[in-house]
C-alpha positions as CSV (number, residue, x, y, z in Angstrom):
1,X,73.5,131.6,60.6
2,X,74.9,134.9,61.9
3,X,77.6,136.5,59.3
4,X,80.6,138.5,60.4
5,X,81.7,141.7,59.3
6,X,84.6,139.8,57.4
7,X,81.9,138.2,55.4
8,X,80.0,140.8,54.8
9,X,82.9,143.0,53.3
10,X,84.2,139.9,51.0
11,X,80.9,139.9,49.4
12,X,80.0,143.5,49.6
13,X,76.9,143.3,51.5
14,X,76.1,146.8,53.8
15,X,76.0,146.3,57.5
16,X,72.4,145.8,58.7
17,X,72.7,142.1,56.8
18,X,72.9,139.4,59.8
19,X,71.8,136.8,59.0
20,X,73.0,134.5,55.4
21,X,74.6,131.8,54.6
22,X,77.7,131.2,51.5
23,X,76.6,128.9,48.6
24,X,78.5,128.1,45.2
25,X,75.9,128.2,42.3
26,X,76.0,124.7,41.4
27,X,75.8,123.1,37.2
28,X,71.7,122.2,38.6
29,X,71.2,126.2,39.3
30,X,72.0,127.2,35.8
31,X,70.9,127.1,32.2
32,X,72.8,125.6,29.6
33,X,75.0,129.2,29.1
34,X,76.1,128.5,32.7
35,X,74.0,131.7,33.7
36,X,72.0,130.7,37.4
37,X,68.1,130.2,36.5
38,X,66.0,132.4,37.6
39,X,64.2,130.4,40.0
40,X,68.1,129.7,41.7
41,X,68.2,132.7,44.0
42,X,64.7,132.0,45.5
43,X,65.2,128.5,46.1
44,X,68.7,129.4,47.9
45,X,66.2,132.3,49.9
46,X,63.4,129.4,50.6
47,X,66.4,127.2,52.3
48,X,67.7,130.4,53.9
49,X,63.9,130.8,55.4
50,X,64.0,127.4,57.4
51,X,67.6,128.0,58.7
52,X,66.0,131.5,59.5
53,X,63.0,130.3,61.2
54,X,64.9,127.7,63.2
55,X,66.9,130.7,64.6
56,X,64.3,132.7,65.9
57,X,62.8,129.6,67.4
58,X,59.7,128.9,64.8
59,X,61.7,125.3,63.9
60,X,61.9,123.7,61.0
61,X,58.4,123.9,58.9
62,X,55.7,120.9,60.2
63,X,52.2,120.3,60.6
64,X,52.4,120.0,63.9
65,X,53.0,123.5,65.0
66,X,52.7,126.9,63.3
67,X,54.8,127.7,60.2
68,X,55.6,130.5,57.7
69,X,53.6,130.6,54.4
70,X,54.5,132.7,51.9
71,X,51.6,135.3,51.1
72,X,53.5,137.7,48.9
73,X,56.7,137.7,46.9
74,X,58.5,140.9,44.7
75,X,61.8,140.1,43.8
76,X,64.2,142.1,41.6
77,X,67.4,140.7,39.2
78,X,70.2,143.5,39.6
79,X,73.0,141.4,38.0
80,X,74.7,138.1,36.7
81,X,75.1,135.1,38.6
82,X,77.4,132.3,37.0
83,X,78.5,128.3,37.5
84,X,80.6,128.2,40.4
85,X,80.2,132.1,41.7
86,X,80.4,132.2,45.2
87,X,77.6,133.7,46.6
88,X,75.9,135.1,49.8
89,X,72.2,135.1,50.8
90,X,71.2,136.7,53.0
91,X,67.6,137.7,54.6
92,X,66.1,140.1,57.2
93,X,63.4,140.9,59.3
94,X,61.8,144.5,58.5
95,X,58.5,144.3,60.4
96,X,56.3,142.0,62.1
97,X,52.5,142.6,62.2
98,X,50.1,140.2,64.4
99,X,50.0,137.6,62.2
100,X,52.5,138.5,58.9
101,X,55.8,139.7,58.7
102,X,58.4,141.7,56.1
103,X,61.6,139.6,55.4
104,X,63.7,141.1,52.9
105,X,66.3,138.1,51.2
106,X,69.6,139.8,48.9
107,X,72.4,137.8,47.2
108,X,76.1,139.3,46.7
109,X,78.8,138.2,44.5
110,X,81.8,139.7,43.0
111,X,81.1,142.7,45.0
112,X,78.0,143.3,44.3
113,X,74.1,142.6,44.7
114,X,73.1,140.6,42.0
115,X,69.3,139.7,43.9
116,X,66.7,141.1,46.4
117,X,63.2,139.9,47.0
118,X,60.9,140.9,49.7
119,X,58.1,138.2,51.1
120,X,55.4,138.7,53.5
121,X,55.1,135.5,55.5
122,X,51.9,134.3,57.4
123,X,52.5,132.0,60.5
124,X,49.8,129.8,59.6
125,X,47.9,126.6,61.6
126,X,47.6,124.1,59.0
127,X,45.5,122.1,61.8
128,X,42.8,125.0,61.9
129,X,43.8,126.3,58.7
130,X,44.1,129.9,60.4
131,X,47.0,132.4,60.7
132,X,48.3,132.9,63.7
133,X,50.2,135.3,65.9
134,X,53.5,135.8,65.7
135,X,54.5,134.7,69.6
136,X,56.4,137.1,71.7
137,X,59.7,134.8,72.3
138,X,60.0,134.6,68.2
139,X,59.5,139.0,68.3
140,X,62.5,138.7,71.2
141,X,64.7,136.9,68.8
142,X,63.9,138.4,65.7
143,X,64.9,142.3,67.9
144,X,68.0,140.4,69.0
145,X,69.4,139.6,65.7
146,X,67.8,142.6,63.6
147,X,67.7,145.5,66.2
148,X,66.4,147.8,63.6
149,X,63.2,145.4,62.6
150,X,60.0,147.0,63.6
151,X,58.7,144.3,66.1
């Protein structure tokens, strides 16, 4: 889902960010201090991913046509996340190679960025059990909503 500059600002997330989505960090996201899990911020990037992936016209993961597999993750903490913080996640295209691509995923709150991770995703042929090339309409869309993404 596209974000406005309004929403962007609220949360305190640079420009260059245009693509996320606002969550509040639910009781199931936390440990018993109320603190979000670790694992919280990159199951709210891995639902981000499909809503991404429908947007640039690779649909919702299936075995029936190409998908993105994850072949690489590095992600970093940078602050707190709470029970019932409003948050925004957010994710980005930096490059696209033949068959993999750089998507870098943050989450803001209070002003800040409390998470980033970077993942490099195969499209992958679970038929053949091959990667695949990235096709030329996704590169299109992907350039359309991230002109600075190396396509």
């Amino acid at each position: 889902m596209r974000i406005s500059d309004a929403m962007r600002q609220r949360y305190g997330a640079p420009e260059g960010w245009n693509f996320g989505e606002e969550r509040v960090v639910e009781w199931r996201d936390c440990d018993m201090l109320g603190h979000a899990n670790h694992t919280a911020s990159l199951l709210w990037c891995e639902t981000l991913r499909v809503h991404y992936c429908e947007a640039i016209g690779l649909g919702t993961p299936s075995y029936d046509r190409p998908s993105t597999m994850i072949a690489q993750i590095t992600a970093r903490y940078l602050g707190q996340i709470s029970f019932a913080d409003h948050v925004l996640v957010c994710c980005r295209t930096l490059r696209i190679g033949r068959t993999s691509a750089t998507v870098q995923y943050g989450v803001w709150t209070k002003g800040k960025q409390a998470f980033e991770a970077e993942l490099v995703l195969v499209l992958f042929d679970q038929k053949s059990g091959t990667t695949v090339a990235y096709p030329d309409e996704v590169r299109r869309l992907v350039k359309e909503l991230e002109p600075a993404a190396e396509v």
